[in-house]
C-alpha positions in Angstrom: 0.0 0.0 0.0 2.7 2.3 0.7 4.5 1.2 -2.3 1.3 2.3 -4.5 1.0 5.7 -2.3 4.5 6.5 -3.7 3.9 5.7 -7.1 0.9 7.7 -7.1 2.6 10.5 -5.2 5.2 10.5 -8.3 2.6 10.1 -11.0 0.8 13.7 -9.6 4.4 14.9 -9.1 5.0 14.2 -13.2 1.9 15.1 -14.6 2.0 18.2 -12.4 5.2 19.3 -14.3 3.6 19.2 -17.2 0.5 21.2 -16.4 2.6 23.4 -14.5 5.1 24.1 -17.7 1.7 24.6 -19.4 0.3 26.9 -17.2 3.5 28.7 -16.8 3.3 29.2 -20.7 -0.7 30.8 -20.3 0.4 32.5 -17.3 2.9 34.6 -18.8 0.9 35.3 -21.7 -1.9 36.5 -19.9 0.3 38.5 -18.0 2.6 39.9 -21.1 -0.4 40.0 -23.5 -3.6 39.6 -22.3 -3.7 41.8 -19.1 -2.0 44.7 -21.3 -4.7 44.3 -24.6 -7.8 44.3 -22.3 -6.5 47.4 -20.7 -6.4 48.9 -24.1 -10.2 48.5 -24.8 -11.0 50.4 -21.6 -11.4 53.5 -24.0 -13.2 53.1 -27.2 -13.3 55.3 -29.5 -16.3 58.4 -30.0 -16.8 57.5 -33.8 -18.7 54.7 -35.2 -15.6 53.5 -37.8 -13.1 54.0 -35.4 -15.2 51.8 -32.9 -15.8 49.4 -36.0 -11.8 49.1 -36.2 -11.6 48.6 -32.6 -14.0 45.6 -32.3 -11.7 44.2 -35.6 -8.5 44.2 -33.9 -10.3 42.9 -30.5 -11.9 39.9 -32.5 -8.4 38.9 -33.8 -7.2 39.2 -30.1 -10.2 37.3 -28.2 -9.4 34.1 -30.6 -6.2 34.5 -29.4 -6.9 34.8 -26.0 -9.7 32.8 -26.2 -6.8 29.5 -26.9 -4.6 30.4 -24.3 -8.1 30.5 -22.0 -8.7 27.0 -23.5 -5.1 25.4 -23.1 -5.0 26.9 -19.5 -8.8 25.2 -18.8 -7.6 21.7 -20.5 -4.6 21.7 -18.5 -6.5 22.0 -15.1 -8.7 19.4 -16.0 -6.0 17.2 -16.1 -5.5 17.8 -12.6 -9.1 17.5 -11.6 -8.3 13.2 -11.0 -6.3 13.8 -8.4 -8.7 15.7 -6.3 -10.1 12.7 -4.7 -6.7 11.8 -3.7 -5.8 12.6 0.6 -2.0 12.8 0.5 -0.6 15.5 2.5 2.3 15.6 0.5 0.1 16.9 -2.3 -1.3 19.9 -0.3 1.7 22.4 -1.9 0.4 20.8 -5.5 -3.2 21.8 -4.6 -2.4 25.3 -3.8 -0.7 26.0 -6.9 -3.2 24.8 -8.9 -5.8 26.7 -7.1 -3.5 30.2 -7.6 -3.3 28.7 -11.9 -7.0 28.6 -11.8 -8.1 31.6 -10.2 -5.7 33.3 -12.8 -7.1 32.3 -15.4 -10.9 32.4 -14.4 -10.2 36.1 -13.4 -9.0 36.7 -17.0 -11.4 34.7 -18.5 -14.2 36.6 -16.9 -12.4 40.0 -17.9 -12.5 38.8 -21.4 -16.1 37.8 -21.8 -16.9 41.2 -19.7 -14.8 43.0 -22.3 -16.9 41.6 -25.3 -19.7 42.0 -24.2 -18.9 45.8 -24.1 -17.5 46.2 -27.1 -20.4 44.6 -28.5 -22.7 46.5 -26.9 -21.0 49.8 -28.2 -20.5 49.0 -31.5 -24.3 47.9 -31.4 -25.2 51.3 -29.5 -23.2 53.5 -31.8 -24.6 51.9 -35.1 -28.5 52.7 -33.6 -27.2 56.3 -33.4 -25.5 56.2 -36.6 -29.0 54.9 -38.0 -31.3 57.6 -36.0 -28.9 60.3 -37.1 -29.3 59.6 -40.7 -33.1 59.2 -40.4 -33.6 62.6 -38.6 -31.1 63.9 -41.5 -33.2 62.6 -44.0 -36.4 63.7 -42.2 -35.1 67.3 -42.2 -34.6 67.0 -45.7 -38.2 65.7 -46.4 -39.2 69.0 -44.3 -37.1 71.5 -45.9 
């Protein structure tokens, strides 16, 4: 029993390495990347093609993003079999993982926040865009 303690203890030891270099990977991207980009769509822009141009670049980002979110999400899960495991040697293990995924849920969430807003915008500024033209074109009729 001991014997098959150990070997288990060493299994979670290896596969922890590889989530961790995983994580470490997603980690620093969010970090680097990520954090940095969603701070940059704090401010859109006051015009409707500039905010059209905005919501471009931040598509090609969020399918970026939204891989490294994946990758880091995968890699937990591969985790999630040892939970049921009681060793005390694997407490330091378990407070790792937990620091990896509140990471990454926390910039997870800030991404879906993020666009949702800049869909909401864009959508917002196009129904101005549309009621300016038709009170334009209304004035028109009048004159």
């Amino acid at each position: 029993m001991l014997s098959n303690k150990r070997i288990q203890e060493l299994e979670l030891v290896m596969e922890f390495e590889k989530v961790e270099e995983c994580f470490k990977e997603v980690s620093n991207w969010i970090e680097n990347v990520g954090r940095k980009r969603l701070k940059e769509t704090v401010n859109l822009d006051d015009s409707l093609e500039m905010l059209l141009q905005a919501q471009k670049q931040f598509k090609e980002f969020d399918l970026v993003a939204s891989e490294y979110c994946k990758r880091g999400q995968e890699a937990l899960k591969k985790m999630n079999q040892w939970e049921d495991l009681s060793f005390v040697d694997v407490h330091s293990y378990r407070v790792k993982l937990q620091t990896y995924e509140d990471e990454l849920e926390d910039f997870c969430t800030q991404l879906d926040e993020t666009r949702h807003r800049v869909c909401e915008t864009v959508r917002l500024y196009e129904f101005f865009d549309k009621v300016r033209q038709d009170i334009c074109c209304t004035e028109e009729g009048v004159k």
